[in-house]
C-alpha positions in Angstrom: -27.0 -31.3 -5.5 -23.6 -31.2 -4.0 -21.2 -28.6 -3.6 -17.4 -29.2 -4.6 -15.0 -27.6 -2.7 -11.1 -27.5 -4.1 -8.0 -26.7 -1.3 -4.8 -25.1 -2.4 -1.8 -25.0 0.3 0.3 -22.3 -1.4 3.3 -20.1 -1.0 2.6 -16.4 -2.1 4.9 -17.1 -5.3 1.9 -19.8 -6.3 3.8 -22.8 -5.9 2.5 -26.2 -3.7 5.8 -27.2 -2.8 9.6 -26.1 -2.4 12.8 -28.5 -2.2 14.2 -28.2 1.4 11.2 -26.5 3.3 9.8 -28.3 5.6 5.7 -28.9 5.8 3.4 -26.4 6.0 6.4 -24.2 5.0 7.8 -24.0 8.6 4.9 -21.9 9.3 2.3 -24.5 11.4 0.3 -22.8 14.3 -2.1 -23.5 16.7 -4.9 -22.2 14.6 -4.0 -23.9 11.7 -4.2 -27.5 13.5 -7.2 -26.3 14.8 -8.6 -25.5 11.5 -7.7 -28.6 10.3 -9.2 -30.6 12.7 -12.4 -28.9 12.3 -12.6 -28.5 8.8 -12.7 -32.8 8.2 -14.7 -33.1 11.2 -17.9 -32.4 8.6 -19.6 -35.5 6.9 -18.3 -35.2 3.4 -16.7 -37.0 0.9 -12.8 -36.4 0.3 -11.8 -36.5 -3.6 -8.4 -37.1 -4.9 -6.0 -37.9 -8.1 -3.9 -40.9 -7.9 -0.5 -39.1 -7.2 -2.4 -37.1 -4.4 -4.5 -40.3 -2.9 -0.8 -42.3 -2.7 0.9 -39.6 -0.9 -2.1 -39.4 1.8 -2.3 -43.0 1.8 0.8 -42.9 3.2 1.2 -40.1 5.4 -1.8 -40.9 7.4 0.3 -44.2 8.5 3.9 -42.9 8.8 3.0 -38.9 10.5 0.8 -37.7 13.3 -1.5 -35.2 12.2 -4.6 -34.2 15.0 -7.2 -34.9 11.6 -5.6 -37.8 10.1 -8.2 -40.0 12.0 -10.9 -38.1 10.4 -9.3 -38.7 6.8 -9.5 -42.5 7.6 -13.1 -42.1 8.7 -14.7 -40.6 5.9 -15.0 -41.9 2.6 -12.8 -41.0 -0.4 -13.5 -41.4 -3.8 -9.6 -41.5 -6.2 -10.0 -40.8 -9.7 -7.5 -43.5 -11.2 -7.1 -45.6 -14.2 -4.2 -47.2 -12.7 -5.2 -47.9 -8.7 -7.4 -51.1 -8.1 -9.3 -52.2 -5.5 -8.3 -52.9 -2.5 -6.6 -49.5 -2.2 -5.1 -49.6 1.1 -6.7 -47.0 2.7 -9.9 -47.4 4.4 -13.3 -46.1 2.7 -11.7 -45.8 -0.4 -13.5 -46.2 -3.7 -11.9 -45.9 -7.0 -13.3 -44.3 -10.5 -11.8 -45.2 -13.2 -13.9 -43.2 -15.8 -13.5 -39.8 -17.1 -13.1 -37.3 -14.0 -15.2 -34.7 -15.1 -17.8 -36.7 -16.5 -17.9 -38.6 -13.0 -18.2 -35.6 -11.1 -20.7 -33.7 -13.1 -22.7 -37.1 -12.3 -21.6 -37.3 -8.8 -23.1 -34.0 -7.8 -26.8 -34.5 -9.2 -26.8 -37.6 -7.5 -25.9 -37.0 -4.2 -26.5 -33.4 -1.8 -23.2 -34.9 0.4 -20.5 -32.1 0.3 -17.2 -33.2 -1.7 -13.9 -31.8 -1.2 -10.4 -31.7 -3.1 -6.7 -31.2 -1.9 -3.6 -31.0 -3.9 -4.3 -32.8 -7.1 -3.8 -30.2 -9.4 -4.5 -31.4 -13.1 -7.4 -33.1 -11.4 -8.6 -29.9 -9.5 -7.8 -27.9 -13.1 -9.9 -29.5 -15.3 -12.6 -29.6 -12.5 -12.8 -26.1 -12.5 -12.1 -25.9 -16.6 -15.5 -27.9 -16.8 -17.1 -25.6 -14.2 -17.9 -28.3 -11.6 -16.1 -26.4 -8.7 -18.3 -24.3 -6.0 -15.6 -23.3 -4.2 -12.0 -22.6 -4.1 -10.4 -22.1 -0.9 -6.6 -20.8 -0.8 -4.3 -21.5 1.9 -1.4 -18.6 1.4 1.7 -19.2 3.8 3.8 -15.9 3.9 7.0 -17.2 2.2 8.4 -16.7 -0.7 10.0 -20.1 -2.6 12.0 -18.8 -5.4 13.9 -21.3 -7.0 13.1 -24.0 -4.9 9.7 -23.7 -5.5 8.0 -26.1 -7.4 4.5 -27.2 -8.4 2.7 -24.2 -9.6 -1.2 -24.5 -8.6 -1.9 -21.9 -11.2 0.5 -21.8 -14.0 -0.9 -22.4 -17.5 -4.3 -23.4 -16.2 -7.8 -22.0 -17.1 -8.8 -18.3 -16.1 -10.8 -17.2 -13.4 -12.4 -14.3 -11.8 -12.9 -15.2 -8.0 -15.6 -13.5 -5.8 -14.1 -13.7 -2.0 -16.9 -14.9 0.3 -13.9 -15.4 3.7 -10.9 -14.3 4.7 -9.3 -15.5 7.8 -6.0 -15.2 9.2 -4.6 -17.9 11.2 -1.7 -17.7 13.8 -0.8 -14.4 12.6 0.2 -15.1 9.3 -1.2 -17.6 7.1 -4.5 -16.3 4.9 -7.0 -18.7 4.6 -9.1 -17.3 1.4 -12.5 -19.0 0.2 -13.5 -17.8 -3.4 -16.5 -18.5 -5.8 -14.7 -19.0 -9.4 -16.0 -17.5 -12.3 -14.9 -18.1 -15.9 -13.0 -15.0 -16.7 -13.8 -13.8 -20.1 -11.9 -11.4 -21.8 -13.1 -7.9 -23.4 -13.5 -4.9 -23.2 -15.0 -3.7 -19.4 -17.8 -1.8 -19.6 -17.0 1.9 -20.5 -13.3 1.2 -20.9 -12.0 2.0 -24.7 -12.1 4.1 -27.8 -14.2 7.4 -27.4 -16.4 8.6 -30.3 -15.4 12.0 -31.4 -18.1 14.9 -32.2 -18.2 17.0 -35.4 
């Protein structure tokens, strides 16, 4: 069975992007390219929404990036009802059926790893239907106020996460790899009202 694997870039305020800050926030490092490169140097298949799979689609021709050739290598699966083949980007594949239902069929099927970036009501209702393994959290240390926009979090299913890495990378920038858990709400054990005596 496979293993799902969902990646958050995020300010500390929560948010995937801000107006007027440049990628990666300003704050790209050595060991964050590094990072990169190794981390889709593995045999595994990349997942993505539409919205996401577009922006990729086109970054991988316009910018230089050290893994963008790996992105083009591996195969991709987008999750659209809109895209048709041909997609424009090589080793592409498009599902056009119901995301989770695809994905909780998707990992019985095969044991290759899958992985997920940006796409957040995707990535939500992923986790929602339990179908992520992991959750890995990019932090970068800014804070984007008002600019900020695109809450990862915001409104979206509850989680307990048990941390299984932290790293930090050029100084500054947490990379966090959790295991999410449903959170569900009640009273913790030996928290609340105390029986009285006599």
């Amino acid at each position: 069975m496979a293993t799902l694997t969902v990646d958050f870039f995020t300010s500390l305020d929560g948010n995937g992007s801000a107006h007027g800050w440049t990628g990666y926030w300003g704050k790209e490092g050595p060991e964050l390219r590094n990072y990169l490169v190794q981390k889709y140097a593995h045999d595994q298949v990349l997942v993505y929404g539409a919205t996401t799979f577009r922006e990729f689609r086109k970054f991988v021709v316009e910018y230089d990036e050290p893994y963008y050739e790996s992105l083009n290598a591996l195969p991709k699966i987008v999750f659209s009802s809109t895209l048709h083949e041909p997609l424009g980007w090589s080793n592409s594949t498009v599902i056009a059926e119901d995301a989770v239902t695809a994905m909780a069929r998707l990992k019985r099927d095969t044991d290759k790893p899958m992985r997920s970036h940006g796409s957040i009501s995707l990535n939500r209702a992923l986790l929602a239907a339990g179908l992520v393994d992991f959750l890995e959290v990019m932090v970068f240390p800014a804070i984007t106020g008002k600019a900020g926009y695109a809450a990862l979090f915001k409104d979206g299913p509850e989680f307990d996460l048990g941390l299984v890495e932290s790293t930090v990378l050029d100084g500054r920038t947490l990379k966090l790899i959790y295991v999410p858990h449903p959170h569900s709400a009640g009273i913790p054990e030996g928290v609340g009202p105390q029986r009285r005596e006599g």
